[in-house]
Structure formats: structure tokens, C-alpha cells
ROKEMI-174792 format. One record per residue (C-alpha): residue number from 1; x, y, z. Coordinates in steps of 0.1 Angstrom, whole numbers, padded with zeros to 4 digits, m for minus. Layout:
% ROKEMI-174792
dodren pos=NUM, px=X, py=Y, pz=Z
...
% end
This chain:
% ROKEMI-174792
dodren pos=1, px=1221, py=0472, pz=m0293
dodren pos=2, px=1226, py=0511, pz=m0294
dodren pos=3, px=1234, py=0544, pz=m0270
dodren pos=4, px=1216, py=0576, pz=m0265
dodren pos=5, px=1194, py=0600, pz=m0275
dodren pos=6, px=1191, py=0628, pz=m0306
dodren pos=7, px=1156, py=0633, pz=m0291
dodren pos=8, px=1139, py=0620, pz=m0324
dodren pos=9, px=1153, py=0636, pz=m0354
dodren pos=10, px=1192, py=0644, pz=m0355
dodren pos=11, px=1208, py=0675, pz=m0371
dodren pos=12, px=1205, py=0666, pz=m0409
dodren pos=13, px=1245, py=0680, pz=m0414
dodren pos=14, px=1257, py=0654, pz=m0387
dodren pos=15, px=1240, py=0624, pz=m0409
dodren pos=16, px=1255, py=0639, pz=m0442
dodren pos=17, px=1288, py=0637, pz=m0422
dodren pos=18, px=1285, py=0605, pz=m0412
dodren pos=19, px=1265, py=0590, pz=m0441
dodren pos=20, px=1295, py=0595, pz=m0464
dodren pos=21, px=1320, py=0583, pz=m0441
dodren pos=22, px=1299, py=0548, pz=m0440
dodren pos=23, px=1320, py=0514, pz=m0444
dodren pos=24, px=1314, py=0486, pz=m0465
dodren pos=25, px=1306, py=0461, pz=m0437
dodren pos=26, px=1283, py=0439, pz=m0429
dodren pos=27, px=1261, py=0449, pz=m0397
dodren pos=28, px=1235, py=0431, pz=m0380
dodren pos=29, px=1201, py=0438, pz=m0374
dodren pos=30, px=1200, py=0469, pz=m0349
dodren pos=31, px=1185, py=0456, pz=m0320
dodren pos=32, px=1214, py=0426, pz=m0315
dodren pos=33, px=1246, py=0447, pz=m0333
dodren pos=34, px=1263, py=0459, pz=m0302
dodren pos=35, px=1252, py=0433, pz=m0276
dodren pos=36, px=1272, py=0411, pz=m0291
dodren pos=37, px=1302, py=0428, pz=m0293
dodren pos=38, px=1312, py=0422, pz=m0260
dodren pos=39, px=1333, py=0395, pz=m0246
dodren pos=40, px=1320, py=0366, pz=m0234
dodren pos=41, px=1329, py=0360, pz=m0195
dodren pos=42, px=1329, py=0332, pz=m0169
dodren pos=43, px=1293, py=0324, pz=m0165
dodren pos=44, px=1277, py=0308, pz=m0128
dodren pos=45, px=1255, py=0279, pz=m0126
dodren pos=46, px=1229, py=0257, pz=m0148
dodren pos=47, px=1196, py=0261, pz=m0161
dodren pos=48, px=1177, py=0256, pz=m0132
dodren pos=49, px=1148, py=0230, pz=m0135
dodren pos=50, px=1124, py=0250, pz=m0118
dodren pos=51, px=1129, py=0281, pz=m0128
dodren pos=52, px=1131, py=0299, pz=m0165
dodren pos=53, px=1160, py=0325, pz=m0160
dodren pos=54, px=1153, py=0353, pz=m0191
dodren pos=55, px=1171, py=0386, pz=m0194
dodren pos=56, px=1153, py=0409, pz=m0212
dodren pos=57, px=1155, py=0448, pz=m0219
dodren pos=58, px=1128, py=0464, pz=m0194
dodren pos=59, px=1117, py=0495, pz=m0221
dodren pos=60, px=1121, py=0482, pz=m0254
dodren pos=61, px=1086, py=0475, pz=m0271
dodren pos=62, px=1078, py=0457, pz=m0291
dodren pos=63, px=1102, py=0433, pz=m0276
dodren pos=64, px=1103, py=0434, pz=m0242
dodren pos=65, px=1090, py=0455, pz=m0208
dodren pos=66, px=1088, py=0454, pz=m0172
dodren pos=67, px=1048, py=0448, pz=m0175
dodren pos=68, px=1057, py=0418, pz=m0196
dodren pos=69, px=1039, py=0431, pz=m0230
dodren pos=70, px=1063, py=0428, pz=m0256
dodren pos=71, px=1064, py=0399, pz=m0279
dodren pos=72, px=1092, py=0379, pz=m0265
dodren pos=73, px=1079, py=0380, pz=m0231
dodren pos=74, px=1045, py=0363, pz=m0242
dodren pos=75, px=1068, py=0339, pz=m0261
dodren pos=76, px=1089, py=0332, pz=m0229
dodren pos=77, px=1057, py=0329, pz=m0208
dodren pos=78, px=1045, py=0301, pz=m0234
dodren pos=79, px=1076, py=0280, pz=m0231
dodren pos=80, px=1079, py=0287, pz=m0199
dodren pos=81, px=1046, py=0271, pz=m0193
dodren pos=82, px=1053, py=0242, pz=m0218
dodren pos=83, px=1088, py=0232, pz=m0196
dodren pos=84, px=1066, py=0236, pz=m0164
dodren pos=85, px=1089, py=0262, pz=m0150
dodren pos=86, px=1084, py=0297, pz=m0134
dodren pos=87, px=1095, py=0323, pz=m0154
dodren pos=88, px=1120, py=0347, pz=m0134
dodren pos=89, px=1133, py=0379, pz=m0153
dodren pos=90, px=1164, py=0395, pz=m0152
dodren pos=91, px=1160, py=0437, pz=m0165
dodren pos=92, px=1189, py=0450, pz=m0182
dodren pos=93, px=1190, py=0475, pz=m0207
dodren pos=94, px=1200, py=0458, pz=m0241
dodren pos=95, px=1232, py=0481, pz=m0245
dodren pos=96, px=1265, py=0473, pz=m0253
dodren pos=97, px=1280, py=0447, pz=m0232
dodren pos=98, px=1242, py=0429, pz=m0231
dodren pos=99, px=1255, py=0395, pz=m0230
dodren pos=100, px=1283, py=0400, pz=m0214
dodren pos=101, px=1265, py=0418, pz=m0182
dodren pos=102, px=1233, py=0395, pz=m0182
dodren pos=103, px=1235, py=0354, pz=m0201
dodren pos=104, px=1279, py=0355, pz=m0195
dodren pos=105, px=1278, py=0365, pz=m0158
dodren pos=106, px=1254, py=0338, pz=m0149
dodren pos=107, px=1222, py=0362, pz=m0142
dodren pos=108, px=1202, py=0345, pz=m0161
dodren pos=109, px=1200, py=0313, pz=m0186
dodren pos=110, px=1179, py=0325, pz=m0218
dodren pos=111, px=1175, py=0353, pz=m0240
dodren pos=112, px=1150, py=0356, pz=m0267
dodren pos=113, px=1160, py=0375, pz=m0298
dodren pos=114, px=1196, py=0369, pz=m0310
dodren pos=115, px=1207, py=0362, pz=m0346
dodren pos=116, px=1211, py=0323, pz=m0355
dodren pos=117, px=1248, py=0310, pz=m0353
dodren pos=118, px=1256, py=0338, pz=m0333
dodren pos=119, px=1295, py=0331, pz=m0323
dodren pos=120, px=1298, py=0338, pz=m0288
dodren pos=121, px=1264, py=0317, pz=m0276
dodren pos=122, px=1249, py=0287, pz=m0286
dodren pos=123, px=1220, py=0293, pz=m0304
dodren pos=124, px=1186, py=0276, pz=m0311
dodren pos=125, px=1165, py=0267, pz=m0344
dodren pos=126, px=1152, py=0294, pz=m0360
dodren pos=127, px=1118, py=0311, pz=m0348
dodren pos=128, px=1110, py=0335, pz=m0367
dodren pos=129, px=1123, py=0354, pz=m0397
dodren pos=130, px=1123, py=0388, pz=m0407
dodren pos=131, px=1137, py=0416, pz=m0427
dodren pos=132, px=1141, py=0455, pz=m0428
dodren pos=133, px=1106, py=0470, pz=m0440
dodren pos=134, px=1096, py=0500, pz=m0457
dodren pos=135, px=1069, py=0518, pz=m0438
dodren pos=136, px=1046, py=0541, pz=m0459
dodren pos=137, px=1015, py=0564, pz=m0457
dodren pos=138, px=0986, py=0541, pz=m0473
dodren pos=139, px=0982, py=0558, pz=m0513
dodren pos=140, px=1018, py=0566, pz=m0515
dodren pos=141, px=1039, py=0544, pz=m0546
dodren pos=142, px=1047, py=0510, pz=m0530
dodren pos=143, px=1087, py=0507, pz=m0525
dodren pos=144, px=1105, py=0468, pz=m0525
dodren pos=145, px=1135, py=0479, pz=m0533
dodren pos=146, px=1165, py=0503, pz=m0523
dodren pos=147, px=1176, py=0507, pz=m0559
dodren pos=148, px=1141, py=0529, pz=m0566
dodren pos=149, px=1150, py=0556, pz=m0584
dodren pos=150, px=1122, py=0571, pz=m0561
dodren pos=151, px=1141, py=0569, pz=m0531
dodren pos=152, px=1163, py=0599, pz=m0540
dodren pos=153, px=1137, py=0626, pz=m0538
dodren pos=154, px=1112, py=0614, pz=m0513
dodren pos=155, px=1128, py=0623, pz=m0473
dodren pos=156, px=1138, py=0592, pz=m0460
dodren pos=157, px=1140, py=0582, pz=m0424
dodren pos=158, px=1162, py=0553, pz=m0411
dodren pos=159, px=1182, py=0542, pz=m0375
dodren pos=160, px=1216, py=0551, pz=m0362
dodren pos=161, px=1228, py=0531, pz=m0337
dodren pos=162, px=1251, py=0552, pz=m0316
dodren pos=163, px=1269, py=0581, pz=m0301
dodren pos=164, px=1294, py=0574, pz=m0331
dodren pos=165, px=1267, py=0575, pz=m0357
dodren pos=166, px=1273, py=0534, pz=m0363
dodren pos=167, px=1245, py=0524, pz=m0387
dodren pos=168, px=1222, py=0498, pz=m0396
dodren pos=169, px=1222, py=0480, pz=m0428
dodren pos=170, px=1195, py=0502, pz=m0448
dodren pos=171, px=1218, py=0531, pz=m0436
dodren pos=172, px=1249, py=0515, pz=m0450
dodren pos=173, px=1229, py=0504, pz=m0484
dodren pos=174, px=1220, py=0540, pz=m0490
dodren pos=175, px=1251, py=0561, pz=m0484
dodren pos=176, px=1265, py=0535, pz=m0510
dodren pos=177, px=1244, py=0544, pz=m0535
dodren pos=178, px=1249, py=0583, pz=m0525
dodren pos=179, px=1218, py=0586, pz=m0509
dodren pos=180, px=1222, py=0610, pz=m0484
dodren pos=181, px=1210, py=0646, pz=m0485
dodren pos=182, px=1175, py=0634, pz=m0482
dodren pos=183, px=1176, py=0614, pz=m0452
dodren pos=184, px=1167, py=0616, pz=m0414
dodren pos=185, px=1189, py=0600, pz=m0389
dodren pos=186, px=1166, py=0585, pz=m0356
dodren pos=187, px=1185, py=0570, pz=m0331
dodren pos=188, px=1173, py=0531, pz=m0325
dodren pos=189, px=1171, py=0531, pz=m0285
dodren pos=190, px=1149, py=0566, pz=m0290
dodren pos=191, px=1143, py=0588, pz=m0249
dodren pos=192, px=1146, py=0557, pz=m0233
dodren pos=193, px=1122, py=0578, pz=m0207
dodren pos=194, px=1095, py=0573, pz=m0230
dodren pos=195, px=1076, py=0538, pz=m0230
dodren pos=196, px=1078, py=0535, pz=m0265
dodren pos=197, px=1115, py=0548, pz=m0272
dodren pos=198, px=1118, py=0536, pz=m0306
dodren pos=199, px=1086, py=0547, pz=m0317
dodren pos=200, px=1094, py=0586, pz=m0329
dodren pos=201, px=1105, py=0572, pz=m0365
dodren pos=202, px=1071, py=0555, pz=m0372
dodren pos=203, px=1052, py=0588, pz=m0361
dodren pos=204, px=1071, py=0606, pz=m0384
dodren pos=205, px=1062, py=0587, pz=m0411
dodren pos=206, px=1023, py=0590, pz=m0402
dodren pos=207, px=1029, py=0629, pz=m0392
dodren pos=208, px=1041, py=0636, pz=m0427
dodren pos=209, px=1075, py=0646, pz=m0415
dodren pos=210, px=1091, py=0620, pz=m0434
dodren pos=211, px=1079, py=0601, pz=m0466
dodren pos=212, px=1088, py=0564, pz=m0456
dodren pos=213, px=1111, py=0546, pz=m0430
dodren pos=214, px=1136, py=0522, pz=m0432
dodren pos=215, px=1133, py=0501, pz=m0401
dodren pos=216, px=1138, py=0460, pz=m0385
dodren pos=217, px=1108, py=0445, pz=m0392
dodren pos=218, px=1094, py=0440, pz=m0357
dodren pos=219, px=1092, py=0478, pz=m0349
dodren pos=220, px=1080, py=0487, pz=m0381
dodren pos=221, px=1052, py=0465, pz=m0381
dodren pos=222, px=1039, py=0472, pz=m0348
dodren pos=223, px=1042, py=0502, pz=m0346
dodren pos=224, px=1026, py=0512, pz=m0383
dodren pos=225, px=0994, py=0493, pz=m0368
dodren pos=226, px=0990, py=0518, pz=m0341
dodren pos=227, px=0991, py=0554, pz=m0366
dodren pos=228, px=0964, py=0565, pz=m0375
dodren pos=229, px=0960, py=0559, pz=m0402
dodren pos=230, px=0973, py=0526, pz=m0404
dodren pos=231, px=1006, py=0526, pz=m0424
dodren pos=232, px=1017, py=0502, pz=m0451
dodren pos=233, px=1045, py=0478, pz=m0444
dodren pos=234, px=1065, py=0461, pz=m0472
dodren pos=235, px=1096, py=0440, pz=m0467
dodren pos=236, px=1127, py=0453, pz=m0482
dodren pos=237, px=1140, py=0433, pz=m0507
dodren pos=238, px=1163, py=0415, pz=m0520
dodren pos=239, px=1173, py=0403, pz=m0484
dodren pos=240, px=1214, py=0410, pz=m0492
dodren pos=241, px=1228, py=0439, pz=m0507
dodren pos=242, px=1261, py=0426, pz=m0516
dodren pos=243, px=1278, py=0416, pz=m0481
dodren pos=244, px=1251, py=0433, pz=m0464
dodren pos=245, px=1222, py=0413, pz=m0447
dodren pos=246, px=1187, py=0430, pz=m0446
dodren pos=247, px=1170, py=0397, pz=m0436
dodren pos=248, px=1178, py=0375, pz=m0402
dodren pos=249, px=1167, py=0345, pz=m0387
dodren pos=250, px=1163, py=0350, pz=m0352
dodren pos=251, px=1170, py=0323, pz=m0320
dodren pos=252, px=1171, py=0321, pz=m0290
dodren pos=253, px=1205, py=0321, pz=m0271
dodren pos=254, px=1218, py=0304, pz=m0244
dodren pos=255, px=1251, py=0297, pz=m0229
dodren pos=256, px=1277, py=0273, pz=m0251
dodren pos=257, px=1281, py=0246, pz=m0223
dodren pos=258, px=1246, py=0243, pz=m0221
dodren pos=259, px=1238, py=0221, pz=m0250
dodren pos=260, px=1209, py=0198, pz=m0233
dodren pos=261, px=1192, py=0231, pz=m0225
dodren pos=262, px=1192, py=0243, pz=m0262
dodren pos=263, px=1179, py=0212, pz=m0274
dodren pos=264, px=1152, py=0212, pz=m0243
dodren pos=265, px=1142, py=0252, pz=m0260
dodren pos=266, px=1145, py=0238, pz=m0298
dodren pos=267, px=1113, py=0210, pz=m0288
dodren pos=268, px=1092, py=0234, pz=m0265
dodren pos=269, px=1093, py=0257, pz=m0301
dodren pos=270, px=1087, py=0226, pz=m0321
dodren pos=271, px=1059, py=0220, pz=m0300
dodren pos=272, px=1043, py=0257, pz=m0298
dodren pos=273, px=1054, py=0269, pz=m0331
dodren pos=274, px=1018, py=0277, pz=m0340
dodren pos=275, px=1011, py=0292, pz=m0308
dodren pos=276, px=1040, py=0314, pz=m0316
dodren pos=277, px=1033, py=0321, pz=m0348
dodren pos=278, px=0998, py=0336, pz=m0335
dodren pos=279, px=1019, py=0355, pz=m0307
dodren pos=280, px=1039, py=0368, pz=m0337
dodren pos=281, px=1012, py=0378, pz=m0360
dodren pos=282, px=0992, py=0393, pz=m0328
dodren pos=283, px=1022, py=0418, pz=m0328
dodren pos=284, px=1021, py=0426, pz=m0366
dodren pos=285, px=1055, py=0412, pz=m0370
dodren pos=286, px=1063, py=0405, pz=m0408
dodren pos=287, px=1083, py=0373, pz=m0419
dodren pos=288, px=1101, py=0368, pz=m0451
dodren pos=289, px=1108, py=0331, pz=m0464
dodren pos=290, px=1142, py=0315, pz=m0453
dodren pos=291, px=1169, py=0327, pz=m0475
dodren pos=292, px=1186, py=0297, pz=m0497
% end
């Protein structure tokens, strides 16, 4: 995941800058890019049989947060309950080095959103699937696609990822296309002293101070439930752009020695997959169908 703070909206000639200077790879989703660019360490112990060992990110609606209202935690309280385990959190701020500070050093045995196949942990069956969304004003002309000629004159707002103005796919799709002057840069942690840090980009879209965002599914549909009024959310599609990804199947991860416990997770979800798809659809978080 990402770094600091440009408040909510960064300087417009700072995006131009590093818009145009955007490479051609692939990037995953924004909350999981950087946490799993660090390398993975010695790790301590097993999956305890009492105990459900989660790290989590304690501020990061609508995924996780110290009072336990984020999706994954209800998600992790279900399995946890369908293993017959206590569920025991460790907090950590999903940051660069995530994995390596949290699931690698032994300080706990789960975590809940990671990209399937992952390389560096063993991962589980799918869960869920989702895409980046657009997220409009209701009335406004409906957008699918990032080749819509339309996208070049409305203001467009979408993530950066760090200090370093790294970007997330939508942000790489458009400064290919040389769509640039006309879009807002939000960085994806947000004040991380607010409880909703990534929330500024969706209230800009229901303020009026920008026309649509560009955002992971997840936050977008949560959050577009709470404006008022309530915003439009339409998956972006198609779900590659050439080497780009816009669409991910999300696991859960756990160490790579710890092969029995994976398969243990991967029949609790078989199990409750309809109780998590309510838990999912509680939270407004849009799926898109399994990509061929």
C-alpha cells in the first residue's frame, strides 16, 4: 500500500509532471501494490489451533479498523467462528514493508485482502472479485470505459500512491492516452488522522469538485453509498488495458510453509461463501465476473 498525505487534492502541476513521466507497467490494485514489495523474512511459529492470528491495518475503511467495522474484519470474525478459534488482531499500518513487518515476522498467521497467486505468500481460492469503478453524480452520462471521448473534458479524479507520485492502474491508463491536464491527483492512504482517510476523493465527486473518480472498487462503492446524494458506481471496463490489470481476484494470504492452514481457510470460505457474499454486498462492494 501507499505513503503520506497531499491533504486531499494535490497541486494539479505536480500530477501533470508526474502523469507524463508514467511507465508502461503493470501495477496492482492500490491497496496491496507496495505491501508486497518487501522481502519476505524468517517467520516464527504455526497457526495456532486456538487462536486466529489476523494483521490488519487499524484506519483503513472500508477494509479494516481498530473497532472491527471494515469488511474484512466481519469476514475474519465469521471464519474465525466457523474454525472455532478466537480471533486475535495484530494493527499495523498497511505501508510498505506490510508483510514483511506483520505475516513474515511471525506476528500473526492471516491476512485478508491480497491478490491471488501472490509470489511471496501462499494464497487462497478466490473470494471475491473486483475492479476499478467509475463513481458519478446520479443524471451525469454513464462512463464504462477509459477510451470515452468524454473523459477528456470532464475533471477527473483518481489515486496516487506515494511520496514519489507511483500510480494506480486507471492513473497509468490515462497518462497513456494523454489524459492529463484535467485530472486530480488524491493520495490513496488520505490524513490517516481522519477515520475515513481515503474517503476525500468520493466527496469530491458528490461536492462537485470533481466530475467522476477513478477508484478500487471497495472504496468506491462504499463510500458513494454514504454522499448524499447517493453516487452511481459502474465498473470500469474492459478489465486489462493492454498489460495493465483493472480487475483482481482477491485471497487471503498466509505463510508458504503453511499449506494445511490454506487449505483449512479455502473450506471455512467454501462453507460461508454466502454468508460472505451478504457481508460483501452489506458493504456495497461491486464484483465483476472471473476474467477467462
Amino acid at each position: 500500500m501507499p505513503a503520506r498525505v497531499c491533504r486531499s487534492e494535490c497541486r494539479n502541476r505536480s500530477w501533470r509532471r508526474a502523469a507524463r513521466s508514467l511507465t508502461l507497467t503493470s501495477a496492482l490494485s492500490s491497496f496491496a501494490l507496495l505491501s508486497l514489495c518487501a522481502p519476505n523474512r524468517a517467520h516464527a511459529g504455526d497457526p495456532s489451533e486456538s487462536v486466529l492470528r489476523v494483521c490488519a491495518d487499524p484506519n483503513s475503511l472500508p477494509y479494516s479498523n481498530r473497532s472491527e467495522k471494515g469488511f474484512e474484519n466481519q469476514i475474519a470474525a465469521l471464519l474465525a467462528r466457523t474454525l472455532g478459534r478466537r480471533l486475535d488482531y495484530f494493527w499495523w499500518a498497511q505501508r510498505r514493508g506490510f508483510l514483511r513487518n506483520t505475516l513474515s515476522a511471525g506476528r500473526c498467521d492471516l491476512v485478508m485482502s491480497v491478490p491471488a497467486g501472490a509470489e511471496r505468500v501462499l494464497t487462497t481460492r478466490p473470494y471475491y472479485r473486483s475492479s476499478y469503478v467509475f463513481v458519478q453524480r446520479p443524471g451525469t452520462a454513464a462512463l464504462r470505459s477509459l477510451d470515452d471521448p468524454a473523459l477528456r473534458s470532464l475533471k477527473l479524479g483518481v489515486q496516487l500512491i506515494g511520496d514519489d507520485f507511483a500510480n494506480t492502474p486507471p492513473a497509468h491508463s490515462l497518462g497513456r492516452r494523454g489524459i492529463v491536464d484535467n485530472v486530480v491527483g488524491f493520495m490513496v492512504y488520505g490524513d490517516y488522522a481522519s477515520s475515513d482517510p481515503e474517503r476525500p476523493i468520493i466527496d469530491a465527486v458528490a461536492e462537485g469538485r470533481i466530475d467522476v473518480a477513478i477508484v478500487w472498487g471497495p472504496l468506491g462503492g462504499y463510500y458513494a453509498r454514504k454522499a448524499q446524494p447517493v453516487l452511481v458506481v459502474r465498473p470500469v471496463a474492459p478489465s486489462t488495458d493492454g498489460d495493465l490489470q483493472l480487475s483482481f481476484a482477491m485471497s487471503l494470504a498466509v505463510r508458504k510453509k503453511d499449506a494445511a492452514f490454506r487449505d483449512l481457510l479455502d473450506r471455512a470460505l467454501a462453507e460461508k461463501r454466502s454468508d460472505i457474499q451478504a457481508i460483501l454486498d452489506r458493504y456495497g462492494v461491486p464484483r465483476v465476473p472471473e476474467v477467462p
